[in-house]
C-alpha positions as CSV (number, residue, x, y, z in Angstrom):
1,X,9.2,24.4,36.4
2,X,11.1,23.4,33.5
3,X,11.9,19.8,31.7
4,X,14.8,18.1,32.4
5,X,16.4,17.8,28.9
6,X,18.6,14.8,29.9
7,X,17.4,11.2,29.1
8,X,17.0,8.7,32.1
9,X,20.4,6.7,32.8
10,X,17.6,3.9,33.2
11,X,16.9,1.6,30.5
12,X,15.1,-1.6,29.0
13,X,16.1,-4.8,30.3
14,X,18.3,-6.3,27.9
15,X,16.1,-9.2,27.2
16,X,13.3,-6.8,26.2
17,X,15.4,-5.1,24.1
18,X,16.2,-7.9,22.3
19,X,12.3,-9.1,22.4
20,X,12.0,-5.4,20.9
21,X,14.8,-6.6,18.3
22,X,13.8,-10.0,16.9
23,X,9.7,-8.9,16.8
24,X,11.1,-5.6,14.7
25,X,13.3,-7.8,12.9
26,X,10.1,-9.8,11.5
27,X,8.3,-7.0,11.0
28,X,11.0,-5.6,8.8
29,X,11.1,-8.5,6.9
30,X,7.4,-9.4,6.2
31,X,6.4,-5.6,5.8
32,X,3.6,-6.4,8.6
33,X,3.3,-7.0,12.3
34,X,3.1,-9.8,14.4
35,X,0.3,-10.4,16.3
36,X,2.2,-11.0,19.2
37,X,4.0,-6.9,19.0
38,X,0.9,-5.6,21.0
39,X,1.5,-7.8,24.0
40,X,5.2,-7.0,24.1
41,X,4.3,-3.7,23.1
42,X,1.9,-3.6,26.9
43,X,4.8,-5.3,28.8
44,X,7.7,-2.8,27.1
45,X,5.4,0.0,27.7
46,X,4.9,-0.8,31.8
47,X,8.3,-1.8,32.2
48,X,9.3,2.0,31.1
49,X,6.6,3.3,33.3
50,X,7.8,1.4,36.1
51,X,11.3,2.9,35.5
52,X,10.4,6.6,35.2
53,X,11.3,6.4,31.7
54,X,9.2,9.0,29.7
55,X,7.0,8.4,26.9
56,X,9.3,10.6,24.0
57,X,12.7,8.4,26.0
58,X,10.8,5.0,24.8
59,X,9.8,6.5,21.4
60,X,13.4,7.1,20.8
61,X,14.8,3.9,21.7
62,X,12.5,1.9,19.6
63,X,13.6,4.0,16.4
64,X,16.9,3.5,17.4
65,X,15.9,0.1,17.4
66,X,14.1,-0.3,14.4
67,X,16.3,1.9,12.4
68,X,19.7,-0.2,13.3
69,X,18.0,-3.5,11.9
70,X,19.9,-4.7,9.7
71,X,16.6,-5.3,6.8
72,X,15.9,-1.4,7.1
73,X,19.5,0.1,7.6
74,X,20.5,-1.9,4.2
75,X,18.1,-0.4,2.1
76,X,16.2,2.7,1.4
77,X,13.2,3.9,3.5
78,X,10.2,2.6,1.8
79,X,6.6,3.6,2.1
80,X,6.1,-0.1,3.7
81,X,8.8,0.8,6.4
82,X,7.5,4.1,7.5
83,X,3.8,2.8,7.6
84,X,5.6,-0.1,10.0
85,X,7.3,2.6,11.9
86,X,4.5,5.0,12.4
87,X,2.1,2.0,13.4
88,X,4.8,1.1,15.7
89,X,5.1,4.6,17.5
90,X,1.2,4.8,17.7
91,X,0.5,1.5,19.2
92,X,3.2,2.4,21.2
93,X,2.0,5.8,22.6
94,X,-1.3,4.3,23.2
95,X,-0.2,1.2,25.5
96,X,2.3,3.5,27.5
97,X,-0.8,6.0,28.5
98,X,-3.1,3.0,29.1
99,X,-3.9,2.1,32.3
């Protein structure tokens, strides 16, 4: 059996997406997380489930995501940003396979 290379047509809801956006977006500009990123995190995570979207499909939108916000696309990559990112993609792995 082989892996369908194609992404899912499916998406995010827009309103997660900009949920996704605007927590990022503080992120990015305090060089932390919110306390609130796990819970949209869990609900962002079983929306994709719920849509058949795969876990490496989610993992790319959300770096598309982070990486088109405006405080990281106007400066260079710090250690701060990828320490974000990569808490980000972990916390994000581990509430998509939670059940």
């Amino acid at each position: 059996m082989s892996l369908d290379p194609t992404p899912s047509s499916v998406g995010l809801d827009a309103s997660t997406v900009d949920a996704l956006r605007a927590m990022l977006g503080r992120s990015a500009g305090n060089g932390s997380h919110d306390s609130q990123l796990q819970g949209l995190l869990c609900t962002t995570a079983a929306e994709a489930r719920g849509k058949g979207i795969r876990a490496e499909q989610l993992l790319i939108m959300l770096k598309d995501i982070w990486y088109a916000l405006p405080d990281v696309a106007a400066r260079t990559t710090s250690d701060v940003d990828n320490a974000l990112l990569e808490d980000l993609i972990s916390r994000c792995i581990r509430e998509y396979y939670a059940l």
